[in-house]
N, C-alpha and C positions, 0 to 999 in steps of 0.2 A: 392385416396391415399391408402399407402396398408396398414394403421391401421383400413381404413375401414372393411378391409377383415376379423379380428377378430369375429366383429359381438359380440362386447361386450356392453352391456348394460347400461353402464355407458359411461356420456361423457370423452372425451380426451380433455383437457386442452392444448392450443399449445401459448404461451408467444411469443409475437412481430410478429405473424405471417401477412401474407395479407390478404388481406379481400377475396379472394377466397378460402376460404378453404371450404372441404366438408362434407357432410350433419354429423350430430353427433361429431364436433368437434367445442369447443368453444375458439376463438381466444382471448389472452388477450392482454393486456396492462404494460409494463414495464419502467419503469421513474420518473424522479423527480415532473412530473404532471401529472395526467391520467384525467382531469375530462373533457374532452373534448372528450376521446376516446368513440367510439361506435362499439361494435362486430357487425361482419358481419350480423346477421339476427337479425330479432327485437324478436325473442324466444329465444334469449341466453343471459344469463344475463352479465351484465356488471362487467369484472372483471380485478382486478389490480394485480397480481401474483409479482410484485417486488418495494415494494416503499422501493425506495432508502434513507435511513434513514442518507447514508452518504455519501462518497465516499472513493475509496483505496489510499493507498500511494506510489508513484513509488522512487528508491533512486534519488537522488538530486532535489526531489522535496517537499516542505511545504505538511503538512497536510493538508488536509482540512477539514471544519468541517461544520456542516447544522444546521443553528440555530433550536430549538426547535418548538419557534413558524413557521416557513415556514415549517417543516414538519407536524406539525399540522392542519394547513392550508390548505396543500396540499389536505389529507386526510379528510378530514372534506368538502373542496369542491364538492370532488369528491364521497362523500355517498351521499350529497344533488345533486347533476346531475345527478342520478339516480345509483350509485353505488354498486353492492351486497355482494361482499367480495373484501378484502383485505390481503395480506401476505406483510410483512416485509423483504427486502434485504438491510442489513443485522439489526437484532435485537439484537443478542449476536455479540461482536467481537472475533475474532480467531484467529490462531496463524499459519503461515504456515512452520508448523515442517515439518523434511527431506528434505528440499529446494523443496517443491510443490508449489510454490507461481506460481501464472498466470505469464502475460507480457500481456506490456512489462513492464519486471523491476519491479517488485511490489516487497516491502520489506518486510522482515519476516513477521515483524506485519502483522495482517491483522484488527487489531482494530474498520476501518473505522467508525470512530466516531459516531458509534452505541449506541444503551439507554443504554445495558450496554455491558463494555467495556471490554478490552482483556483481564483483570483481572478478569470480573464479577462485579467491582462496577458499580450502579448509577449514571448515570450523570443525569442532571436536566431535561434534554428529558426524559428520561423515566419515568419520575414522569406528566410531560407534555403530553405525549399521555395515561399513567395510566386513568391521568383525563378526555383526549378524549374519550378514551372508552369506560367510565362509564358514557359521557355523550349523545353519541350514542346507547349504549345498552338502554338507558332510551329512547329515542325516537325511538326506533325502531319498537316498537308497532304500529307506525305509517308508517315509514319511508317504512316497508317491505313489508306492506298490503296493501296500498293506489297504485292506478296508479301513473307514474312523474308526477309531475305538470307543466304544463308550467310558466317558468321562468317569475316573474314580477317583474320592474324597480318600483323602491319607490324612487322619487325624496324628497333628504331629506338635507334641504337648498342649497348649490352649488354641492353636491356629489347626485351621481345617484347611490343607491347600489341593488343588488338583491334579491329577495325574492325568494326561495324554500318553498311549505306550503301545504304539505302532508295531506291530511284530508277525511278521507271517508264521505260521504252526510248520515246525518241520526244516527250517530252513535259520540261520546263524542271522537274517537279516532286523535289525532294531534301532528304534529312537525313541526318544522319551521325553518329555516334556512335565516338566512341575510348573504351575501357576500360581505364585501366590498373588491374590488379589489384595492381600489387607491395605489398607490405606493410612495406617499408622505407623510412626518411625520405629515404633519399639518392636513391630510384630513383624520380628525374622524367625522363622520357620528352619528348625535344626532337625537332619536328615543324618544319620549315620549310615556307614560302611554296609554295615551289619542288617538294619532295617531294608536298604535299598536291595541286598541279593534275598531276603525272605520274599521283598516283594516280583522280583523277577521269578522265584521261582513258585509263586502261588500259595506262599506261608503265612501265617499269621504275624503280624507282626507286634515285635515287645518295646521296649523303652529304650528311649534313648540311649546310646552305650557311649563312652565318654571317649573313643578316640576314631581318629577316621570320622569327622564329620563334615556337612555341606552346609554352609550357612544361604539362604534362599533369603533376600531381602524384601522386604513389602514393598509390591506393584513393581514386583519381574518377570522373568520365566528364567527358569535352567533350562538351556539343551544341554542332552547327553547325543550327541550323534550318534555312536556305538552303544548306549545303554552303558557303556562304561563310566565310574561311579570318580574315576580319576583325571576323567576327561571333559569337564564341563565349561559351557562359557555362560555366563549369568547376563541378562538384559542391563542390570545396573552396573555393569561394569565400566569402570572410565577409561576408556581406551584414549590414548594420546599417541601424537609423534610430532617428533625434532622438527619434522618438517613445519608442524601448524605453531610453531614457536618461532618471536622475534628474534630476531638476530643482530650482529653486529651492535651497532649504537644504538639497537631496539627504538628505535625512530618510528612513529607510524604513518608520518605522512610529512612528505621535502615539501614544501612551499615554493613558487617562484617569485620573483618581485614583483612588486605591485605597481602596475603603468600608470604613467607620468603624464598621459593627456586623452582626457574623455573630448569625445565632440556628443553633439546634442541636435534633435531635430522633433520639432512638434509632429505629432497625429495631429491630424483632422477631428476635430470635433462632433459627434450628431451625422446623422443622417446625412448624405451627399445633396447637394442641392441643385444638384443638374436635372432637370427635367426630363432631358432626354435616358437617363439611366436607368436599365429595365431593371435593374435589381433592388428599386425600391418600392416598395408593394403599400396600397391605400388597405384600409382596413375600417371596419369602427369598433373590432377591440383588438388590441396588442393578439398576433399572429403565435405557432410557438416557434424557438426559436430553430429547432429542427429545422424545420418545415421553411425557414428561410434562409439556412447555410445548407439544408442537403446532410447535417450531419458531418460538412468537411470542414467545420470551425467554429471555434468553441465563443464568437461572439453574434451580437446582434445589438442595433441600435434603434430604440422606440422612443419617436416623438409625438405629445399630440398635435393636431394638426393648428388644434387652438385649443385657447382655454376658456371657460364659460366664465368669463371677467364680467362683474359691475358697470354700469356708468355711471360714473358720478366719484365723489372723492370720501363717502363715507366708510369706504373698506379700504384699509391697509395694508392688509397681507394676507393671505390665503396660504390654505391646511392642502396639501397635497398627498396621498396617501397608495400606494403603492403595494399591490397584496397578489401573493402566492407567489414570490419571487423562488426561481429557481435557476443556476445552484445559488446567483448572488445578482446584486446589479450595484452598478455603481453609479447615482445620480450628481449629475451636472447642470448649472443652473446659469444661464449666458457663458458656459464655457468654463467654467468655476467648478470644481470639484464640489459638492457640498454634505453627500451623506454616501454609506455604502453599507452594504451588510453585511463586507465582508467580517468575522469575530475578528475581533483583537486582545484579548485578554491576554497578558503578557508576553505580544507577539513585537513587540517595538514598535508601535503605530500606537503613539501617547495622544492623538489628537491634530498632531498639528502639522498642515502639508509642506512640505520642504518650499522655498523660495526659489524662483527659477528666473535667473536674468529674459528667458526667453516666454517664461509668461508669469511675468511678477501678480498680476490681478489677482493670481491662485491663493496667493499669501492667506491663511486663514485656519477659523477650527474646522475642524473637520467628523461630523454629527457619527458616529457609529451606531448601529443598530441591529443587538443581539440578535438572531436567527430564530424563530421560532418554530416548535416541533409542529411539523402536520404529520397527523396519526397516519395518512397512509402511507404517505411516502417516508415518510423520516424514520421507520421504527428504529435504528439505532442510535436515535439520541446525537447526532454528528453534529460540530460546535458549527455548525451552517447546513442550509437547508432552507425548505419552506419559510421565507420570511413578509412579515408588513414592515414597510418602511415609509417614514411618514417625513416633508419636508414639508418648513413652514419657511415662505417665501413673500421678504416685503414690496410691495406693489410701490411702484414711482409713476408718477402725473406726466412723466418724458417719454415713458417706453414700459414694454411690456416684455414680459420675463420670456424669454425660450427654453426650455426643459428638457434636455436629453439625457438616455437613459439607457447605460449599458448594460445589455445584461449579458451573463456568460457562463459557462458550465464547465464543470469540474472533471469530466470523464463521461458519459455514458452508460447507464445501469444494463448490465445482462443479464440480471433476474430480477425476481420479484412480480409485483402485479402491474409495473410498469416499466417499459424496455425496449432498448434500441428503441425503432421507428413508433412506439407506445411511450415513449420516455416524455413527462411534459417540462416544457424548459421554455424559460422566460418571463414575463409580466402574464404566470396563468391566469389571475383571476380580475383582469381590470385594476383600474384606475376611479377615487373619486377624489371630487375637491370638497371643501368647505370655505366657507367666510368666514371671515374673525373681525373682532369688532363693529359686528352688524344684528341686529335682534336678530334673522335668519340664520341660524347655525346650521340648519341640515346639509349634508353630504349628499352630492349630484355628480351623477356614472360623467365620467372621460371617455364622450364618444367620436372618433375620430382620430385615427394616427397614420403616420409614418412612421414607415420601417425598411429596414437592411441588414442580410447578413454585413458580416465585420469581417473582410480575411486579411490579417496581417502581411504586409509586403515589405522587406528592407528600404528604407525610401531611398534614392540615387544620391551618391556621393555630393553633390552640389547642393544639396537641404542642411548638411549637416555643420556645424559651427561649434567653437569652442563653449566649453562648459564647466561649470564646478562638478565636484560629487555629488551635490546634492539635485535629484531630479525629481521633476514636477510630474504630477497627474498627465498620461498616455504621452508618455515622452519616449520616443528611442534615444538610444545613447550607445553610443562605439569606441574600441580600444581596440589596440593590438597589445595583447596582454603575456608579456615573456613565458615561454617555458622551461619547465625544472632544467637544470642546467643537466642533467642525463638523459632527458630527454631521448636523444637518438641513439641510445646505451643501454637503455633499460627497459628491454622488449618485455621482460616479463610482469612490470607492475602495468598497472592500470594509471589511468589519468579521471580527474574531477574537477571542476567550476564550482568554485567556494559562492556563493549566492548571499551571503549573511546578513547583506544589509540592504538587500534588494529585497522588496515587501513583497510584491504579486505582479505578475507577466510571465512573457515568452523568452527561451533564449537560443541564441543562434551560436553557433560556431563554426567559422569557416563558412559561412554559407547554410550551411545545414539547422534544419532546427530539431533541439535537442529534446524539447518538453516543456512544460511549465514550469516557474517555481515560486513557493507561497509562502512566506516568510510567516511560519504560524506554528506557535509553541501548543504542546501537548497534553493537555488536559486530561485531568487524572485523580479520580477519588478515590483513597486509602481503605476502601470497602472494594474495590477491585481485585486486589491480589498484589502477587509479590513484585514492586517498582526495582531494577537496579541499573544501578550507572547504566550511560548509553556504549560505555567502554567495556562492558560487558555483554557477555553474550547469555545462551539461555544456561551456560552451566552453572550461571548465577541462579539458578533454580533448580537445582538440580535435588536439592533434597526436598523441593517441595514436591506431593506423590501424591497420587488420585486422579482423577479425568482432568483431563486439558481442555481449556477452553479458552478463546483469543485473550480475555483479562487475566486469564492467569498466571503469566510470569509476561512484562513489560520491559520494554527499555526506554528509554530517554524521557521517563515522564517530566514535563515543563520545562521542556525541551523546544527546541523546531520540530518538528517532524519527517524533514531533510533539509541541510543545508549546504550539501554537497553534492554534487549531480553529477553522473559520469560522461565521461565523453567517448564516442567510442573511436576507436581507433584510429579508422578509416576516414573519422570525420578528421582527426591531427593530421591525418597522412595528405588529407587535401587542400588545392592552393585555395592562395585569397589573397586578399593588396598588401598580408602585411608580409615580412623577411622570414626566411625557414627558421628562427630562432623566435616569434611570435606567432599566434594564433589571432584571428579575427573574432574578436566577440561581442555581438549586440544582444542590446537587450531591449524590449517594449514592457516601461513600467507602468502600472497603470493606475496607480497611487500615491505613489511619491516613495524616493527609496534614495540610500545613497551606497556610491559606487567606491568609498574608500575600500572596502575590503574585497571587493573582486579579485581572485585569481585565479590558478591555474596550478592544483595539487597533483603531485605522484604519490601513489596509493601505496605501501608498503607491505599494511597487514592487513584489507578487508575492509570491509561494508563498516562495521559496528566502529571500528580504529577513527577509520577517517568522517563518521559522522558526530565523537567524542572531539576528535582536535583538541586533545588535552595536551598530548606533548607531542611537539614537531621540532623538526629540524629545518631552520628559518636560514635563506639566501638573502643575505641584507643588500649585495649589491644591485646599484639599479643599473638595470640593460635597455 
């Protein structure tokens, strides 16, 4: 390899690699289990570079959340298998401001129900491995210096569990480790007093004795740091603190009031029509969309250049058909919203585009069209992806249709079989049309288009005009939107942009932009695993036991899957046109949405609190 070639001193670390790797490079371990993995050579220590503490969120899909104790567990296994270090993915949660979120699909948040959360509060994991910690650094005196042990069964009544038991010969130093793996609620493993000093001291062991016992619950570990039998801390233990508990009026999240004047400014529709503009590129099939943002924007716009029309008046309308759309597009028909793919399946998007004094024509149904799974790219099933979308467009004897077509992406995939600068995004597989009401029905390829990246710009204060709530397909719209009245008092919560009735776009505050948001409920089949409130976190699962896996304990199913986006601090702390007692917030909707509920929350208790919004503490006066 050519990091050999450095000839540097220190090993290379290389996470999920194969076991052939060469000399001076230590291969780890990445996963929700490691304690079975073993590095390539028996002189490299055994290491876990990524426990998954939780897992991401993609839009239209539940959170998921990793009970405490099976992280715990996890971890705790795999020091007792002979484990040397460990690193956390992820420990703190994040935020993925300027729209850097991975793919596929991952939504702003990046929270992944981490100990603590995209706020920075505590959840009950991170009090739960605090105490692993502390009770691994106590046995490490042993754990580090001792050869592995090999692995002993201690049958102990109908469970068979295992012993790790670290101990140098000659010397007081010892740790000890029981593993029960059962995966059923009833199968606690009872360890008495009496059994545990036969087994330190190389005896045979007898039956249960009925006082002085250790109850060992299925899918934990005991450590004994000392090998002492009175000293134990157990994986399923619920560790709690005062701290990670509401307080006062147990409020989880203040409101500000809700601004009293939107203004409103159209996008540009389609392709730019300046000729002199180098940024729009001729083609004769749809470009990808990478390939014409460079990867700095998550839009593009494809027109064809014309359309293979009739002469003569016996066709009336033509089948336009739209295929291998990636992540979505949303088709426009003379500037008319008309079909998109993005899902909506009880996302609040019934059909029908909001009315917009500033482009009433929009007034209409509005065609949705389900997503379809392509086998390579889509393998997880995400309620959007690879879709056909299909508009039927009636023809007039005055004029002929123009058809634009945005298309736009979700995040950027970094694995898989296609990624980063391999990622295909856009109109991948062509265009055909069809004739309707003509004996020739066949579909004929759409050769010839226009195209342009799409970079969203605030448009200048002089575009912008009064407006209702309700806005129109790629509309910006602006407020100065009060904040929580403690605002300059309450360094230590967090702040969020309630989004709720904003469907799909960008959002800005202060200037800055913060991320996407996608007004898109959580799809969820009761063969998945354990659903609970979204005002819970994973201890809502906590008596569910066995391997974790991202469906296996959920939150907010048929839900949003955010409707709360943080703001980060630095962006409140900076100016903008509006008074130090509001925030400047735009937003580019690109489907029609409305702005009554926008605000501007103080975060109390956490990620899960303020994405529940079940009970708040509301500022009725308006500022």
């Amino acid at each position: 390899a050519s990091i050999v070639l450095f000839s540097l001193r220190i090993p290379w670390i290389m996470c999920q690699q194969p076991n052939d790797v060469p000399s001076g490079i230590v291969n780890t371990c990445n996963g929700f289990y490691c304690d079975d993995f073993e590095p390539s050579r028996s002189d490299s220590p055994k290491g876990w570079t990524e426990v998954w503490s939780g897992w991401f969120t993609a839009w239209g899909q539940p959170r998921p959340a990793r009970p405490a104790r099976d992280t715990a567990f996890a971890i705790a296994r795999f020091v007792a298998n002979g484990g040397s270090f460990f690193n956390y993915y992820m420990y703190y949660g994040g935020t993925n401001t300027m729209g850097r979120s991975g793919g596929p699909g991952i939504i702003t948040s990046y929270d992944y129900d981490a100990p603590l959360d995209e706020y920075g509060f505590k959840r009950p994991k991170y009090y739960s491995l605090k105490a692993l910690h502390f009770s691994l650094e106590r046995a490490s005196h042993a754990t580090f210096k001792a050869s592995r042990p090999q692995p002993r069964t201690l049958p102990l009544g109908s469970l068979n569990v295992t012993l790790m038991l670290y101990r140098t010969e000659g010397t007081d130093s010892c740790a000890a480790y029981i593993i029960n793996a059962a995966t059923k609620p009833s199968d606690t493993a009872i360890l008495s007093k009496a059994q545990w000093n036969r087994i330190l001291q190389n005896e045979s062991m007898n039956q249960i004795e009925t006082e002085d016992v250790m109850a060992i619950p299925p899918w934990s570990v005991t450590v004994l740091p000392d090998c002492d039998f009175d000293k134990a801390y157990n994986t399923a233990d619920r560790v709690s603190s005062s701290a990670s508990k509401l307080s006062g009026d147990d409020t989880f999240i203040t409101h500000s009031a809700i601004p009293t004047r939107w203004v409103c400014s159209n996008e540009p529709i389609g392709v730019p029509n300046s000729t002199k503009d180098s940024s729009v590129v001729h083609s004769d099939s749809p470009l990808n969309l990478l390939d014409l943002t460079r990867g700095t924007a998550d839009y593009a716009w494809y027109e064809p250049t014309s359309l293979p029309l009739p002469h003569g008046n016996n066709v009336t309308s033509v089948r336009l058909t739209f295929d291998g759309i990636l992540d979505y597009a949303n088709v426009f028909v003379n500037e008319s919203l008309v079909a998109t793919t993005l899902h909506a399946i009880n996302s609040g998007i019934d059909g029908t585009i909001p009315v917009s004094p500033l482009r009433p024509h929009v007034s209409q149904k509005l065609s949705i069209f389900p997503p379809l799974r392509m086998q390579k790219r889509d393998e997880a099933g995400y309620p959007w992806g690879a879709s056909s979308l299909t508009v039927t467009i009636k023809l007039s004897p005055a004029s002929r249709p123009n058809v634009q077509v945005l298309a736009g992406r979700l995040g950027t995939s970094n694995y898989g079989p296609y990624y980063f600068e391999n990622a295909l995004m856009g109109i991948t597989r062509g265009a055909t049309m069809s004739l309707l009401d003509a004996k020739n029905t066949s579909s004929v390829p759409i050769v010839g288009w226009r195209q342009a990246g799409f970079f969203p710009k605030i448009p200048p204060q002089s575009s912008f005009s009064s407006c209702t709530s309700h806005v129109a397909a790629m509309t910006w719209t602006k407020a100065c939107v009060p904040l929580p009245p403690t605002y300059r008092v309450s360094a230590s919560y967090g702040f969020g942009l309630v989004l709720s009735g904003m469907r799909k776009g960008q959002a800005f505050v202060n200037g800055r932009y913060i991320g996407r948001f996608f007004l898109l409920n959580a799809q969820y089949a009761p063969s998945q695993g354990t659903c609970v409130a979204s005002c819970q976190g994973a201890e809502a699962c906590e008596d569910r036991i066995g391997s974790f896996q991202p469906w296996t304990c959920l939150k907010g199913c048929g839900e949003p899957s955010q409707k709360v986006y943080k703001i980060p601090a630095d962006v409140l702390n900076s100016s903008s046109s509006c008074d130090v007692h509001h925030a400047e917030v735009v937003l580019l909707e690109e489907i029609g949405g409305d702005t009554s509920d926008v605000r501007i929350v103080e975060v109390k208790s956490g990620f899960d609190m303020v994405q529940c919004d079940r009970k708040v503490s509301e500022v009725v006066d308006e500022m």
